[in-house]
C-alpha positions in Angstrom: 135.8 292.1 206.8 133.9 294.7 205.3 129.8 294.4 205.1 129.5 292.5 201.7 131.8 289.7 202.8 129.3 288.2 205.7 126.8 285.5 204.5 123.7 285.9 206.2 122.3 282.8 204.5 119.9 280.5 206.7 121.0 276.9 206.4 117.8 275.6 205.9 119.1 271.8 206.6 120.7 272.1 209.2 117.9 274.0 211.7 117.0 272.8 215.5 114.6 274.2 217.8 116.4 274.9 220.9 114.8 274.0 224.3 116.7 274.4 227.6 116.2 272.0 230.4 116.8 273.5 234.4 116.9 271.7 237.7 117.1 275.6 239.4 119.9 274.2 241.3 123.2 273.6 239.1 122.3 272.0 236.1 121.1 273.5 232.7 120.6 271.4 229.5 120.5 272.8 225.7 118.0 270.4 223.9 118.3 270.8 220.5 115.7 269.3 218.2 116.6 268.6 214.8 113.7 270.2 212.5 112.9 270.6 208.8 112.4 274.3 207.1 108.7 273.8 207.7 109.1 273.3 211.5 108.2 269.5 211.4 110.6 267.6 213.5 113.4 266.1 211.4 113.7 262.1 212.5 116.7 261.7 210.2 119.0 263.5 212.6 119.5 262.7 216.1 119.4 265.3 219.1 122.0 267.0 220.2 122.2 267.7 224.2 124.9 270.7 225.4 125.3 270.5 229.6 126.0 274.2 231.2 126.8 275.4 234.8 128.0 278.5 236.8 131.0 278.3 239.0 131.4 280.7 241.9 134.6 282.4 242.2 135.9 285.9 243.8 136.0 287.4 240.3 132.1 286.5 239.7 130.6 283.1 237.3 132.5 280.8 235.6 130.2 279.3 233.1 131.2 275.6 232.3 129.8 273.7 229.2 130.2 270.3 227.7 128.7 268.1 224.9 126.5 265.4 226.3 127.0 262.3 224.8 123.2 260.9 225.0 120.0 260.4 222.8 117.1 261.1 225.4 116.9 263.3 227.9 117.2 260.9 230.4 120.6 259.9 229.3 121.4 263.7 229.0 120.8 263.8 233.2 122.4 260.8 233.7 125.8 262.0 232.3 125.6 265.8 233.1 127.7 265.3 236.7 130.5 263.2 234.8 130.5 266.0 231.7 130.9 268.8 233.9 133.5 267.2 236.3 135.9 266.9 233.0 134.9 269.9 231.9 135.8 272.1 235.0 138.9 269.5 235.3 140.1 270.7 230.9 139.1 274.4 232.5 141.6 274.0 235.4 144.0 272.9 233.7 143.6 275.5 230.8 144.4 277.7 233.8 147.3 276.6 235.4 148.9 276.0 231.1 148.3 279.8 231.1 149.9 281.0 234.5 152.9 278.9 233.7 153.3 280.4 230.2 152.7 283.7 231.7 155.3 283.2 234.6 157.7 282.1 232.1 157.2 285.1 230.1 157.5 287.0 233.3 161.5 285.3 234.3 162.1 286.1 230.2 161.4 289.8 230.6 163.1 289.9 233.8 166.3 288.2 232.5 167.0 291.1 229.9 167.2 293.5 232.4 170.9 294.6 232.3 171.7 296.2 235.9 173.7 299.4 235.8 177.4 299.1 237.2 177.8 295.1 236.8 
């Protein structure tokens, strides 16, 4: 993609102000407030609420994120446990999908190698 292909273009109906929500525990929520090009609040367009966490593991954070289903921020808390429970849940499974693949890959290569002598 060279330089003169990108489109820079602000889509000036479709801004939000963003404003993030911690507990400085676990929890982290994305607020995003649907506005107009002038800054006003647009009231045409609901809220949109993103949930976000860090997992621990040996090889350092494992950010999780989720959609939160909710119209107030109230609603957002309320179903920020459950949205990050399916979210590390879709994550671990995305894992053990992948080491399968890649042990499967692993027996393919191994089976094409042709043993001098036999």
């Amino acid at each position: 993609m060279t330089n003169n292909q990108i489109d820079f273009t602000v889509e000036k109906n479709n801004l939000y102000r963003e404003e993030n929500i911690i507990d400085l525990k676990s929890a982290s929520i994305r607020c995003l407030t649907p506005i107009k090009p002038d800054g006003t609040i647009d009231e045409s367009r609901e809220k949109i609420f993103m949930g976000h966490t860090q997992l621990m593991s040996a090889q350092g954070p494992i950010p999780l994120h989720a959609p939160l289903k909710a119209s107030t921020l109230e609603e957002a808390m309320e179903k920020f446990p459950e949205a990050m429970q399916h979210a590390m849940a879709e994550m671990i499974e995305n894992v053990k999908k992948m080491q399968q693949e890649q042990e499967k890959s692993k027996q393919k290569e191994d089976s094409r190698i042709i043993m001098p002598g036999r």
